[in-house]
mmCIF file as gemmi writes it, N, C-alpha and C atoms, coordinates in Angstrom:
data_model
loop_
_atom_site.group_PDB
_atom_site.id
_atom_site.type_symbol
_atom_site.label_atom_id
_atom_site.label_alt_id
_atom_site.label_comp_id
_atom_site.label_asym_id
_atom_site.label_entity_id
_atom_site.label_seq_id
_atom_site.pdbx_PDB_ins_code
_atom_site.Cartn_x
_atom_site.Cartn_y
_atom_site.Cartn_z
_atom_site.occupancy
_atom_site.B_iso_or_equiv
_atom_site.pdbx_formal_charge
_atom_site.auth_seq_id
_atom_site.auth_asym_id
_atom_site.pdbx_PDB_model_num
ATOM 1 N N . UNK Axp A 1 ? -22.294 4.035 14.456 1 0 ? 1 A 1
ATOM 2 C CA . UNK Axp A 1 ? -20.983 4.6 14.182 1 0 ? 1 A 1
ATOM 3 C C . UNK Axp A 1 ? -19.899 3.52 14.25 1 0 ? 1 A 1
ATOM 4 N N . UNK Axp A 2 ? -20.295 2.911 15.579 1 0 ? 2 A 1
ATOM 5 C CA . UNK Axp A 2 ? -19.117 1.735 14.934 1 0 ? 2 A 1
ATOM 6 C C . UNK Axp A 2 ? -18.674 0.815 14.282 1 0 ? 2 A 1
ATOM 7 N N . UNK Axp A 3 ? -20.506 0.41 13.214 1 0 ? 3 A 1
ATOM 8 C CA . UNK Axp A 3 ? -20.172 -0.479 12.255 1 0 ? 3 A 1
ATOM 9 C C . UNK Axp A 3 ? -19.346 0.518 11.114 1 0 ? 3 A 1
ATOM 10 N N . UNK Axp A 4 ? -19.899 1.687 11.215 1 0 ? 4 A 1
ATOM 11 C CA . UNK Axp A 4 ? -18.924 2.488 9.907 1 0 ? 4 A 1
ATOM 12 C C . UNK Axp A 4 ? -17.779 2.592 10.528 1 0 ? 4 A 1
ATOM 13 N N . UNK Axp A 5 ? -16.924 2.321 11.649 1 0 ? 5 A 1
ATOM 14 C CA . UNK Axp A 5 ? -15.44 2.138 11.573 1 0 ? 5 A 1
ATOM 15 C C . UNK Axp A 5 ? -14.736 0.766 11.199 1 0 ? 5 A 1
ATOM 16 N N . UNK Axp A 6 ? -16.162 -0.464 11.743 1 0 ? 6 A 1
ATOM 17 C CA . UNK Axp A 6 ? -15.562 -2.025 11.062 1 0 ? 6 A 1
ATOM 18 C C . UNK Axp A 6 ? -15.791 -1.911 9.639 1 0 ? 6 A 1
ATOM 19 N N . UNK Axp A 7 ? -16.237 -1.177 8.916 1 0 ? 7 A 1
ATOM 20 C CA . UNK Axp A 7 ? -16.623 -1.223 7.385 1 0 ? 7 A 1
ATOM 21 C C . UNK Axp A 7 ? -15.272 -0.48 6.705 1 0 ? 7 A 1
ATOM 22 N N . UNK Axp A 8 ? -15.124 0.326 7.312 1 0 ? 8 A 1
ATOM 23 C CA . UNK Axp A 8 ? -13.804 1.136 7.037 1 0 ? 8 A 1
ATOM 24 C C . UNK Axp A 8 ? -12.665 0.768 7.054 1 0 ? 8 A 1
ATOM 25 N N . UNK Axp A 9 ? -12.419 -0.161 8.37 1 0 ? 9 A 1
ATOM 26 C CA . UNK Axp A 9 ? -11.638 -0.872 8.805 1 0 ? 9 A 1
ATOM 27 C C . UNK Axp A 9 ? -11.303 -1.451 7.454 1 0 ? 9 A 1
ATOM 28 N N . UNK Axp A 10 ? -12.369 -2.594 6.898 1 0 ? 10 A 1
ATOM 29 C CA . UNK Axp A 10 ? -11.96 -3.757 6.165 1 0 ? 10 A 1
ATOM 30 C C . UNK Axp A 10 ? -11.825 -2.743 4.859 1 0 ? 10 A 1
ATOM 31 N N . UNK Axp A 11 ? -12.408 -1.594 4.543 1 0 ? 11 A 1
ATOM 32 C CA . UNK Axp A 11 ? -11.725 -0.919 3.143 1 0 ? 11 A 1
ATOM 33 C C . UNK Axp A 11 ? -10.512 -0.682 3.136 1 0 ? 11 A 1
ATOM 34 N N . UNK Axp A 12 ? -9.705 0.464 4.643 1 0 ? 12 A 1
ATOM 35 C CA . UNK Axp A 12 ? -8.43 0.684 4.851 1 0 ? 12 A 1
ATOM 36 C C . UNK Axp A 12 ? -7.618 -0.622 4.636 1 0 ? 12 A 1
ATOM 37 N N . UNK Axp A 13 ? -7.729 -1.808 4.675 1 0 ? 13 A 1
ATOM 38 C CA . UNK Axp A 13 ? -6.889 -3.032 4.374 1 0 ? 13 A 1
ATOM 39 C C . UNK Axp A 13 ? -6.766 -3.322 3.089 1 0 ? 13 A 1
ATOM 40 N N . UNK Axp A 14 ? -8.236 -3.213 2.649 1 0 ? 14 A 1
ATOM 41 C CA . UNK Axp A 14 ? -8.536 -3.334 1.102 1 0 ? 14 A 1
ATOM 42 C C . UNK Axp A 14 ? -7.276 -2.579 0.53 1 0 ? 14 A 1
ATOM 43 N N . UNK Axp A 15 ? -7.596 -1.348 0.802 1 0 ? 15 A 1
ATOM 44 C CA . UNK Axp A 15 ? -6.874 -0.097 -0.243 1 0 ? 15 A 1
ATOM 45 C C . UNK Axp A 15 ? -4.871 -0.503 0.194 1 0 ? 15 A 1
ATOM 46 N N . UNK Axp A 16 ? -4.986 -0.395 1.076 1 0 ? 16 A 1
ATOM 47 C CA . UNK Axp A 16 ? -3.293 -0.812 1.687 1 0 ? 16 A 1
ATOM 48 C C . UNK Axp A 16 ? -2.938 -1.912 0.943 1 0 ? 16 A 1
ATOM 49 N N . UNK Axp A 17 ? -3.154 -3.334 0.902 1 0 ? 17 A 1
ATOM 50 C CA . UNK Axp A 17 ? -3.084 -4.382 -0.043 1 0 ? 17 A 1
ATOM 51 C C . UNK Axp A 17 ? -2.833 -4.125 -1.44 1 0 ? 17 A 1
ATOM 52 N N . UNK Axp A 18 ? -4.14 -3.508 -1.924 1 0 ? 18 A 1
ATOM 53 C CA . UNK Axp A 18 ? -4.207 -2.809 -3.644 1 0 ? 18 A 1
ATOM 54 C C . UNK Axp A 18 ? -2.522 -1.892 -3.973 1 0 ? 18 A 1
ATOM 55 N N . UNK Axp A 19 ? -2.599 -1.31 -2.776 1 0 ? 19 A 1
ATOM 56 C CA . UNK Axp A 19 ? -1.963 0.153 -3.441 1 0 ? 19 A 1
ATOM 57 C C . UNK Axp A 19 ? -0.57 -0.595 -3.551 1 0 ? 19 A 1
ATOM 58 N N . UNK Axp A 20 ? 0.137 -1.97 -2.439 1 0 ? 20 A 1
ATOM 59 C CA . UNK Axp A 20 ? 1.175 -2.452 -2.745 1 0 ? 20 A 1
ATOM 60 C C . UNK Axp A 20 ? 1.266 -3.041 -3.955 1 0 ? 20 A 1
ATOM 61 N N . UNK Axp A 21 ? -0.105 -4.311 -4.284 1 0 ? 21 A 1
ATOM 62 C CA . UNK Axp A 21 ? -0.145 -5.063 -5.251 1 0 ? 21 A 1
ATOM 63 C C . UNK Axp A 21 ? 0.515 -3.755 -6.565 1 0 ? 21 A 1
ATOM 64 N N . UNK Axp A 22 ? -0.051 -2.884 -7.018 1 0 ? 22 A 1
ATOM 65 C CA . UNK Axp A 22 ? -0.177 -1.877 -7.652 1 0 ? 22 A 1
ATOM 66 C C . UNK Axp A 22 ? 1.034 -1.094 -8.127 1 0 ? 22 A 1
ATOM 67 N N . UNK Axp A 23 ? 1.774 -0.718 -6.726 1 0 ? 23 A 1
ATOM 68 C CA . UNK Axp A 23 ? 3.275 -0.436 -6.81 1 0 ? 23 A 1
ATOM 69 C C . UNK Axp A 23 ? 4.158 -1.313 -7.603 1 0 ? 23 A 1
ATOM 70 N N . UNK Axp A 24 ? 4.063 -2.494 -7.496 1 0 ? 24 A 1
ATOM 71 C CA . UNK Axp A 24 ? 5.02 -3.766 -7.515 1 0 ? 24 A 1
ATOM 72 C C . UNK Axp A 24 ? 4.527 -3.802 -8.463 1 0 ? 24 A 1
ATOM 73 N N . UNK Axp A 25 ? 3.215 -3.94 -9.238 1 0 ? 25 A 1
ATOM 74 C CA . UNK Axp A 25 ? 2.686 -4.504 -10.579 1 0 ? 25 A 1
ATOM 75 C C . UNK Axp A 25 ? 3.338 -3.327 -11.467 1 0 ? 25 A 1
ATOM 76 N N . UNK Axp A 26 ? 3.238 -2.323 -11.281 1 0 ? 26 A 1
ATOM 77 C CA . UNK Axp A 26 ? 3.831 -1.053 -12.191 1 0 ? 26 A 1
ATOM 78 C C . UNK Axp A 26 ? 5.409 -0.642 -12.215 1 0 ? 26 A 1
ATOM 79 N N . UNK Axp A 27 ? 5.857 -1.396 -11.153 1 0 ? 27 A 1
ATOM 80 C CA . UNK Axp A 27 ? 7.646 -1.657 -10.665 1 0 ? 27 A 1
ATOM 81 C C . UNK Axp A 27 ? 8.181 -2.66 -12.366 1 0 ? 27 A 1
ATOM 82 N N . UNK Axp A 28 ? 7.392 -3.291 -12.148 1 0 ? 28 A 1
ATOM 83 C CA . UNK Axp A 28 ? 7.927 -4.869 -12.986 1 0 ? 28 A 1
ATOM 84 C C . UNK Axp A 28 ? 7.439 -4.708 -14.927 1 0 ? 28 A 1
ATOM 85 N N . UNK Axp A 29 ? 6.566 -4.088 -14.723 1 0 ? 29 A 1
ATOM 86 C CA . UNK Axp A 29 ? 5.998 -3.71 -15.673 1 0 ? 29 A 1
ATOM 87 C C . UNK Axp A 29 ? 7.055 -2.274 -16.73 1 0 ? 29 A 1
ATOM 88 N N . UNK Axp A 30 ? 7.344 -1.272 -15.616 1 0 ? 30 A 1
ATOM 89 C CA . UNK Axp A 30 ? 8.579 -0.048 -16.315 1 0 ? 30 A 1
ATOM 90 C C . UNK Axp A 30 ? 9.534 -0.55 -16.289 1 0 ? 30 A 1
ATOM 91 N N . UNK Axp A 31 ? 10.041 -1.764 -15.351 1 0 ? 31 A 1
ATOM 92 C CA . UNK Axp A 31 ? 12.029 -1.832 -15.377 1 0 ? 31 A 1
ATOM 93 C C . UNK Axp A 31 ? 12.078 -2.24 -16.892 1 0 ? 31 A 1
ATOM 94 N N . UNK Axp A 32 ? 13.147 -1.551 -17.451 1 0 ? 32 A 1
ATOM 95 C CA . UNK Axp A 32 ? 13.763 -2.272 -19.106 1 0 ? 32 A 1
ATOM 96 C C . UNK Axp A 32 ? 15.047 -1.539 -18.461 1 0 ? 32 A 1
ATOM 97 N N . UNK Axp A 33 ? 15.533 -2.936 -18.639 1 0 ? 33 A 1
ATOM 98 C CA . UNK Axp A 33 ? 17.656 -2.496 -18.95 1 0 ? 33 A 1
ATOM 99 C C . UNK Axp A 33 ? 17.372 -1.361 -20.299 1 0 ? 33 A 1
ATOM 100 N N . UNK Axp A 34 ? 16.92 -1.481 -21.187 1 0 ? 34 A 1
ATOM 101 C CA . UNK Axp A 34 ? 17.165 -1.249 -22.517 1 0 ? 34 A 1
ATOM 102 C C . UNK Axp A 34 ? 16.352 0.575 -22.537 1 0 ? 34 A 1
ATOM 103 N N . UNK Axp A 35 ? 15.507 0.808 -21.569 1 0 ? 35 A 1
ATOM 104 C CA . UNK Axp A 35 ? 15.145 1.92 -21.5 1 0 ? 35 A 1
ATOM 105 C C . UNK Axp A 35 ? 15.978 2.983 -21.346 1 0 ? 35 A 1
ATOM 106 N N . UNK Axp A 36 ? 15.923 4.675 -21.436 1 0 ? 36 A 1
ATOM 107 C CA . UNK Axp A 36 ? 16.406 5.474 -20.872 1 0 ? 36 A 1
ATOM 108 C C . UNK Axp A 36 ? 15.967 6.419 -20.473 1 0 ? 36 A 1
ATOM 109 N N . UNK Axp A 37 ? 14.535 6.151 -20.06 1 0 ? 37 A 1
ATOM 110 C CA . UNK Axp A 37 ? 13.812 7.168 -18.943 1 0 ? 37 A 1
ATOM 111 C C . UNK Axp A 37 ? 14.318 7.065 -17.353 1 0 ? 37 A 1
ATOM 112 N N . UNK Axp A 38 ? 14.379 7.672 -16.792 1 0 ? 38 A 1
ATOM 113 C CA . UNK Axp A 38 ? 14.224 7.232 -15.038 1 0 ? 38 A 1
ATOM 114 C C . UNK Axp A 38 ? 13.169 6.255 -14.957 1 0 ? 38 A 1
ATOM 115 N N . UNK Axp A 39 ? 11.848 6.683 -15.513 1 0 ? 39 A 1
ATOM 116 C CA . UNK Axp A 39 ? 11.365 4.92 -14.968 1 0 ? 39 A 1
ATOM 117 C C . UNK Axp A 39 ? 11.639 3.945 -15.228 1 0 ? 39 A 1
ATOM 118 N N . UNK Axp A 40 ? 12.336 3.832 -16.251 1 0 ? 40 A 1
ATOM 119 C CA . UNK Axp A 40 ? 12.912 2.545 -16.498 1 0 ? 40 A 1
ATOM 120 C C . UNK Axp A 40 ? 13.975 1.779 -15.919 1 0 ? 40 A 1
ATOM 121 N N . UNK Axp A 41 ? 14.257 2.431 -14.949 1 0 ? 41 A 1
ATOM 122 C CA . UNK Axp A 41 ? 15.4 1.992 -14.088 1 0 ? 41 A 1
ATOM 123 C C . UNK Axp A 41 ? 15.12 1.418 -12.714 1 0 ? 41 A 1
ATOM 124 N N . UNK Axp A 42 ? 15.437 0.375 -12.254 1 0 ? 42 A 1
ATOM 125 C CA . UNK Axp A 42 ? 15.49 -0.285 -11.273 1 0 ? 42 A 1
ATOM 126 C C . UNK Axp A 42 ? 15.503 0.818 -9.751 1 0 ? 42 A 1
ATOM 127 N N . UNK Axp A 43 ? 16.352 1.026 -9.808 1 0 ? 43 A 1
ATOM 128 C CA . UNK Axp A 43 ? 16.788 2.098 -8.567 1 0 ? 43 A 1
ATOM 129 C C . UNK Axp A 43 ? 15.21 2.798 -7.717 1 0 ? 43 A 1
ATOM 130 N N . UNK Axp A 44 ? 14.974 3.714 -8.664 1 0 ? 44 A 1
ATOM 131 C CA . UNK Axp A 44 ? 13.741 4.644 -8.233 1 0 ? 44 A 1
ATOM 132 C C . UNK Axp A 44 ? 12.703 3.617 -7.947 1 0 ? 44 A 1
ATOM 133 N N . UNK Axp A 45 ? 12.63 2.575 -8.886 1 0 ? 45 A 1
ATOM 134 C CA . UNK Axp A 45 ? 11.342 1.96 -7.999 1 0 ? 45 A 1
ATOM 135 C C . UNK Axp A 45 ? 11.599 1.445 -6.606 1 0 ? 45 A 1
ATOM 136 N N . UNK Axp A 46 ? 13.034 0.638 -6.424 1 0 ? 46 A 1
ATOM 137 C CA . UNK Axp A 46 ? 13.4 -0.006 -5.072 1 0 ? 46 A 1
ATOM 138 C C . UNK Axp A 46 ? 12.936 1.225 -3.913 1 0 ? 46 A 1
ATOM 139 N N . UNK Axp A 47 ? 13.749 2.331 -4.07 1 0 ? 47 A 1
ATOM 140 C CA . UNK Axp A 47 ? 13.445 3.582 -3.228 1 0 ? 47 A 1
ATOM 141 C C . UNK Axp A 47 ? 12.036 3.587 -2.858 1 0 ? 47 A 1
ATOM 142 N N . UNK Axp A 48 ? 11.141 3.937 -4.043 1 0 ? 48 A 1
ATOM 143 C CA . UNK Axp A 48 ? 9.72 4.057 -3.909 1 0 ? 48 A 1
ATOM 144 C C . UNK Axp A 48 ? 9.083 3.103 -3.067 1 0 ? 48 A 1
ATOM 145 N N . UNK Axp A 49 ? 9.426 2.135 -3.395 1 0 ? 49 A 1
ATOM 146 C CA . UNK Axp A 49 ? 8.526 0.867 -2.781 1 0 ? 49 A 1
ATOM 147 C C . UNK Axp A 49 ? 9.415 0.82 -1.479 1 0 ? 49 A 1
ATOM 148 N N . UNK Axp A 50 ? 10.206 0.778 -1.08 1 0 ? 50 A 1
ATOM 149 C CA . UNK Axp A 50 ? 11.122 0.523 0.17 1 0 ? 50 A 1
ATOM 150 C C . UNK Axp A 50 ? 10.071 1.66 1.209 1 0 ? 50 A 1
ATOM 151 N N . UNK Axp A 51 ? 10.47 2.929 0.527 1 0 ? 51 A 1
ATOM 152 C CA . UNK Axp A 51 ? 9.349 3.66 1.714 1 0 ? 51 A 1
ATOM 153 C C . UNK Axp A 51 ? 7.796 3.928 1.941 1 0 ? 51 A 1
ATOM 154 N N . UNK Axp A 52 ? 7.105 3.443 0.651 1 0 ? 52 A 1
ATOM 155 C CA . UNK Axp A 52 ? 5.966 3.18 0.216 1 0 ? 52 A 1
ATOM 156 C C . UNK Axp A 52 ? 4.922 1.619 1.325 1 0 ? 52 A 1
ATOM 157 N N . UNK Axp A 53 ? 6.072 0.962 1.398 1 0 ? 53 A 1
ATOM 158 C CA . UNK Axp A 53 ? 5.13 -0.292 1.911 1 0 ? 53 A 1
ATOM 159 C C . UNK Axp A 53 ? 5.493 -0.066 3.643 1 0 ? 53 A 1
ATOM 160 N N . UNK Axp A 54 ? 5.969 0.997 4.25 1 0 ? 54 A 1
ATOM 161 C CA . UNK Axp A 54 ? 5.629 0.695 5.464 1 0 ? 54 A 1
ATOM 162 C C . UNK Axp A 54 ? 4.364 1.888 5.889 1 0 ? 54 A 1
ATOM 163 N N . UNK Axp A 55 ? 4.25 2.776 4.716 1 0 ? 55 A 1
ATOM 164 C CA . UNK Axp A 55 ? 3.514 3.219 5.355 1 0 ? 55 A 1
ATOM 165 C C . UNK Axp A 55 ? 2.083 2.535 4.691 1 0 ? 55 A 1
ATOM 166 N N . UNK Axp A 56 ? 1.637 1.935 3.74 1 0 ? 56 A 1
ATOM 167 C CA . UNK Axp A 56 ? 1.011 1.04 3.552 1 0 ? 56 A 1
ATOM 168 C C . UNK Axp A 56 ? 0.501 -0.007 4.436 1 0 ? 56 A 1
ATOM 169 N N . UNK Axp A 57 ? 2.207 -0.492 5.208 1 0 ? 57 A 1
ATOM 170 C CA . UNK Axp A 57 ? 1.326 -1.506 5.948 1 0 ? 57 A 1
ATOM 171 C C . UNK Axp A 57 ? 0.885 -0.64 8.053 1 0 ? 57 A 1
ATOM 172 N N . UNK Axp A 58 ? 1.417 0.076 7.765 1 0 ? 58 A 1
ATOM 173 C CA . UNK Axp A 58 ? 0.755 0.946 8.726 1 0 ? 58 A 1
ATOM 174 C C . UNK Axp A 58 ? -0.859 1.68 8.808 1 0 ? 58 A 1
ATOM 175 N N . UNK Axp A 59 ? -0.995 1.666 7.163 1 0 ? 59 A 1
ATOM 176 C CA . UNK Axp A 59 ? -2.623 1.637 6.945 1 0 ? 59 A 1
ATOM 177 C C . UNK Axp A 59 ? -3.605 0.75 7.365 1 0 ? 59 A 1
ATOM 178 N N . UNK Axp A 60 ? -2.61 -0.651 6.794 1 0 ? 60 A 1
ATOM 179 C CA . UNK Axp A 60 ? -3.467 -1.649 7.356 1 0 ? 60 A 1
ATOM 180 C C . UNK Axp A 60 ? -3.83 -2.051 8.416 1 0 ? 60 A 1
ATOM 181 N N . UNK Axp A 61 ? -2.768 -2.006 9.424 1 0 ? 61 A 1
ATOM 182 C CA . UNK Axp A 61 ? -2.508 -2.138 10.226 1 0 ? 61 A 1
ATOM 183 C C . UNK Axp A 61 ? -3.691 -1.001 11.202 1 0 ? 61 A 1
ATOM 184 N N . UNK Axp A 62 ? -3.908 -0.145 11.105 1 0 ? 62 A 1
ATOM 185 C CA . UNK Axp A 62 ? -4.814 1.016 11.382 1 0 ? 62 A 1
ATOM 186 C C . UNK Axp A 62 ? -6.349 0.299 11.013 1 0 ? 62 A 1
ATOM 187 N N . UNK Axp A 63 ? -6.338 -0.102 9.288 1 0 ? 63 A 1
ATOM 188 C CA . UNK Axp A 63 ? -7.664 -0.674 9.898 1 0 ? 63 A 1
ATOM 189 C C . UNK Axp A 63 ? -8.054 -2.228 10.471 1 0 ? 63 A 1
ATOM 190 N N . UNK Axp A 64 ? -7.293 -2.892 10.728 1 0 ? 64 A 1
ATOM 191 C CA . UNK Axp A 64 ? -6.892 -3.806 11.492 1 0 ? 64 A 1
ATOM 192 C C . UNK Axp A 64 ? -7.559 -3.696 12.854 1 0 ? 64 A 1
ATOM 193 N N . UNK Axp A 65 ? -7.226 -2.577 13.305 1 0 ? 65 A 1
ATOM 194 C CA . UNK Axp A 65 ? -7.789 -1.952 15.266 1 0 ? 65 A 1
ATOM 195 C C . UNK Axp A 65 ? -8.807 -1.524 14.69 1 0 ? 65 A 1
ATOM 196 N N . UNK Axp A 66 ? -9.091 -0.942 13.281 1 0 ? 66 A 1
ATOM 197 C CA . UNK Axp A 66 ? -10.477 -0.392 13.935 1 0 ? 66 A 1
ATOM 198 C C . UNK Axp A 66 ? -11.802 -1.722 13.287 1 0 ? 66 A 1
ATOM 199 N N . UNK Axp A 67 ? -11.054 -2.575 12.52 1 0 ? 67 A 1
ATOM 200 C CA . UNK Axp A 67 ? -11.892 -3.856 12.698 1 0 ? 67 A 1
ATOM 201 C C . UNK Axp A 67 ? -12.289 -4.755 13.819 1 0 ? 67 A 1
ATOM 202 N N . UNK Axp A 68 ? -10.899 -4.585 14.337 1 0 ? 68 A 1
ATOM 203 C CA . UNK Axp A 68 ? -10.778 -5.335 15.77 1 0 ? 68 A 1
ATOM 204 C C . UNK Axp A 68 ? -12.018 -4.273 16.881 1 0 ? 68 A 1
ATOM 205 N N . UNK Axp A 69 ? -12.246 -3.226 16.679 1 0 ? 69 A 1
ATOM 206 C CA . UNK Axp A 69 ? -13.145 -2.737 17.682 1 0 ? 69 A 1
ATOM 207 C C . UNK Axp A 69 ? -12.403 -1.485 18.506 1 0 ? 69 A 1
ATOM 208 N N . UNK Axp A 70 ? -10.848 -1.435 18.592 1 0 ? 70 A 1
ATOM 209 C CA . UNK Axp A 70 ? -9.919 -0.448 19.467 1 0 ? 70 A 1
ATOM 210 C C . UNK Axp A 70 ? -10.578 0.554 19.471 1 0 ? 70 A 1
ATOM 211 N N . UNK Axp A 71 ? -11.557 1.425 18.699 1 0 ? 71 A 1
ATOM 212 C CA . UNK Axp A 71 ? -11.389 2.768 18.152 1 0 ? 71 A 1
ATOM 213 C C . UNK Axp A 71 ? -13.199 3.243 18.657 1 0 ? 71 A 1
ATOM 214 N N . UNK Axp A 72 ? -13.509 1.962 19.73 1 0 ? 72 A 1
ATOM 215 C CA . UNK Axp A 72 ? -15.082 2.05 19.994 1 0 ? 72 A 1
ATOM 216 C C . UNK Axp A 72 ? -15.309 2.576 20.942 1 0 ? 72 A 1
ATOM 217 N N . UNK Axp A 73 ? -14.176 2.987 21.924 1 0 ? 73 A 1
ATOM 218 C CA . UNK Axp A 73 ? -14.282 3.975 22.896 1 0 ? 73 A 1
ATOM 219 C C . UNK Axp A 73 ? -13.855 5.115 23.457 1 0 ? 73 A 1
């Protein structure tokens, strides 16, 4: 059982990493001045990502301890 929490561990980091890379890659990718959807606007992504990456890095951070072993007793 507790190698399936160090295995988990290193996915929960995996996926936390991805899901920022991911945000930011799809941030940069919709902004157009020249658009006139909401996604195309600067604003909503800052928002998104502003509250998006702490709980992201609170994922990681989660599997972080349970790589580290915290979660073995």
């Amino acid at each position: 059982m507790n190698t399936i929490k160090k295995i988990l561990g290193i996915i929960w980091m995996a996926v936390a990493l991805a899901a920022i890379v991911f945000l930011v890659n799809a941030a940069i990718q919709n902004i157009n001045p020249d658009g006139k959807l909401d996604i195309n606007k600067p604003m909503p992504w800052i928002i998104i990502i502003i509250i998006f990456t702490p709980i992201a890095l609170g994922l990681a951070l989660f599997g972080w301890y349970a790589l580290k072993g915290e979660y073995e007793k």
